[in-house]
One Martini backbone bead per residue (centre of mass of N, CA, C, O) as a GRO file, in nm:
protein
  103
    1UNK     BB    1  -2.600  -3.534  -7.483
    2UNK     BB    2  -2.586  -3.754  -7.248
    3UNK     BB    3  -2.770  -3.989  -7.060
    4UNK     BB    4  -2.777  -4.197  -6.768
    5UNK     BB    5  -3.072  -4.127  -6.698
    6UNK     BB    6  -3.387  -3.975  -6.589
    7UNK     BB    7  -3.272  -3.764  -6.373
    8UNK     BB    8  -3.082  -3.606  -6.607
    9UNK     BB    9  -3.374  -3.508  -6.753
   10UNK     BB   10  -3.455  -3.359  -6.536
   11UNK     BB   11  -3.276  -3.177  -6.464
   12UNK     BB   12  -3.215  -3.030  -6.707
   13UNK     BB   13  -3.555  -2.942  -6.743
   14UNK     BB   14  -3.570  -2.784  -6.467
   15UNK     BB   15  -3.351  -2.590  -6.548
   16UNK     BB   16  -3.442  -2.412  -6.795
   17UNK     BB   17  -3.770  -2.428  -6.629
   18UNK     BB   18  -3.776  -2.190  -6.378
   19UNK     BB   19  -4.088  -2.066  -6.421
   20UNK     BB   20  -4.365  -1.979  -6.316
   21UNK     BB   21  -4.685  -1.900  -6.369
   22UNK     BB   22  -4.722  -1.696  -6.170
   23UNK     BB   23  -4.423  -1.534  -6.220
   24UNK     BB   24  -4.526  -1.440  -6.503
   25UNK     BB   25  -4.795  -1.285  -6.418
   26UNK     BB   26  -4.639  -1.072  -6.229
   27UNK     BB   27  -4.472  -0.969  -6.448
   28UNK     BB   28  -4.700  -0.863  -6.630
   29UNK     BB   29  -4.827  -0.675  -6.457
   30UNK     BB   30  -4.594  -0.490  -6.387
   31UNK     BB   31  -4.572  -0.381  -6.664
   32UNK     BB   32  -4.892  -0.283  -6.704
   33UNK     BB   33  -5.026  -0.217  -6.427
   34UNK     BB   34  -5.178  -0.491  -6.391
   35UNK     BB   35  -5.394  -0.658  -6.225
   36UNK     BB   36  -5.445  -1.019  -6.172
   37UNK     BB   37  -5.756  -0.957  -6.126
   38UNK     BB   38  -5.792  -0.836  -6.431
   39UNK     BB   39  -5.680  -1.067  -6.594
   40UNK     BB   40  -5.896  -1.280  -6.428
   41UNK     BB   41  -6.102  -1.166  -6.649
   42UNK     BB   42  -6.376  -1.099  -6.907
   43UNK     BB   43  -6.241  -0.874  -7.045
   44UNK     BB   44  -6.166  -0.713  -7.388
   45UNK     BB   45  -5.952  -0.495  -7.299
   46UNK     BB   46  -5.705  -0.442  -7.482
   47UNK     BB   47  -5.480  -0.465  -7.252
   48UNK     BB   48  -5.559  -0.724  -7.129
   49UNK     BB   49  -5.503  -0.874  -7.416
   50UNK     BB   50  -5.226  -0.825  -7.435
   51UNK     BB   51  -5.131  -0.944  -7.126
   52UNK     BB   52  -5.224  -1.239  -7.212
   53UNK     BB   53  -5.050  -1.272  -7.458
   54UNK     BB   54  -4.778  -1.223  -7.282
   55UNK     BB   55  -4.838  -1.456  -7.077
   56UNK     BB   56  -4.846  -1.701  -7.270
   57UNK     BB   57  -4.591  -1.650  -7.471
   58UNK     BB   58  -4.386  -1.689  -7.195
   59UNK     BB   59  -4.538  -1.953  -7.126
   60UNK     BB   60  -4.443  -2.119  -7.362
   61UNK     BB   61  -4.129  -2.065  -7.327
   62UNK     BB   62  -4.041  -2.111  -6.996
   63UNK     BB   63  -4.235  -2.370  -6.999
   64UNK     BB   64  -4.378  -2.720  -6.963
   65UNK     BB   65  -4.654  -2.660  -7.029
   66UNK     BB   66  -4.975  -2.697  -7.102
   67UNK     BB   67  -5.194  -2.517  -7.242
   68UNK     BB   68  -5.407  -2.603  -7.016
   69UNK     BB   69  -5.267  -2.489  -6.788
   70UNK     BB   70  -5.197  -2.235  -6.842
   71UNK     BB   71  -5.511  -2.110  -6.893
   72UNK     BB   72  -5.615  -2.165  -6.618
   73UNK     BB   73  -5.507  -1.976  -6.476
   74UNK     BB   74  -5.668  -1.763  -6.669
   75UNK     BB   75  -5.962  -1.837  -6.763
   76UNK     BB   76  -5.871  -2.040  -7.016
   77UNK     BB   77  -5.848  -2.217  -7.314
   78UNK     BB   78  -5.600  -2.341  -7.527
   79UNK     BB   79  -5.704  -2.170  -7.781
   80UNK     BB   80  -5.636  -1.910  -7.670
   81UNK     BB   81  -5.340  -1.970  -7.621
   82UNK     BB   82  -5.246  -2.055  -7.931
   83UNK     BB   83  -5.374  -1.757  -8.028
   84UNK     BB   84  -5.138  -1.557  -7.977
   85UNK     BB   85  -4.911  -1.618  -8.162
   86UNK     BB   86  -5.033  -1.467  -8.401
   87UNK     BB   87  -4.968  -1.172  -8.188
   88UNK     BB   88  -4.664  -1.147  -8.159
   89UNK     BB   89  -4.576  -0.940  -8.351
   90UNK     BB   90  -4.661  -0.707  -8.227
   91UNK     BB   91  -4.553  -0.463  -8.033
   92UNK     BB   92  -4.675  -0.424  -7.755
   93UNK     BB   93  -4.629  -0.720  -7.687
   94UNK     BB   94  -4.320  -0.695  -7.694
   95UNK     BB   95  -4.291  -0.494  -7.490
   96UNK     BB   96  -4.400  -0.627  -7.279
   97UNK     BB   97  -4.179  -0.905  -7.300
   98UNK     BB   98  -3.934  -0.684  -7.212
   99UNK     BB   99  -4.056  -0.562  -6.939
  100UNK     BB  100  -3.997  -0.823  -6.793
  101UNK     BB  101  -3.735  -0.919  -6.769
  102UNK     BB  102  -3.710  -1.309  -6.901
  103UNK     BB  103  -3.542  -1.278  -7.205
   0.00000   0.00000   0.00000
């Protein structure tokens, strides 16, 4: 595809990546059925962990957010975001990304 100028590569990405960062933390609450102000806290309890790294991995593949960006939202820090991706593969997390019907 060929772009004519920089706004038709604005158009291009702008339509691609549609999801803001918080309505895909809130589609990942209402999947876990966990409050966004649980996820936005820093307990280690399981659940609240798999629902943060499902909502990390959602927003690296449908925004075009910097890992620190997305991190910002649930105060975590870019490694955090970064180390998701490390644990894409278990059930849990999959099932969770699969229950937001994002992808």
């Amino acid at each position: 595809m060929k772009y004519n100028n920089y706004y038709d590569v604005f158009l291009f990405y702008s339509k691609q990546y549609k999801y803001s960062l918080e309505y895909i933390l809130e589609k990942v609450s209402k999947a876990t059925k966990i409050s966004v102000e649980a996820l936005k806290t820093k307990s280690h309890k399981r659940e609240n962990t798999e629902a943060r790294q499902a909502y990390f991995l959602l927003a690296m593949k449908l925004t075009s957010k910097s890992l620190t960006e997305i991190g910002a939202i649930i105060p975590r820090d870019h490694a955090t975001v970064l180390h998701a991706k490390k644990n894409a593969h278990l059930p849990k997390i999959k099932k969770i990304i699969k229950d937001t019907n994002l992808l």
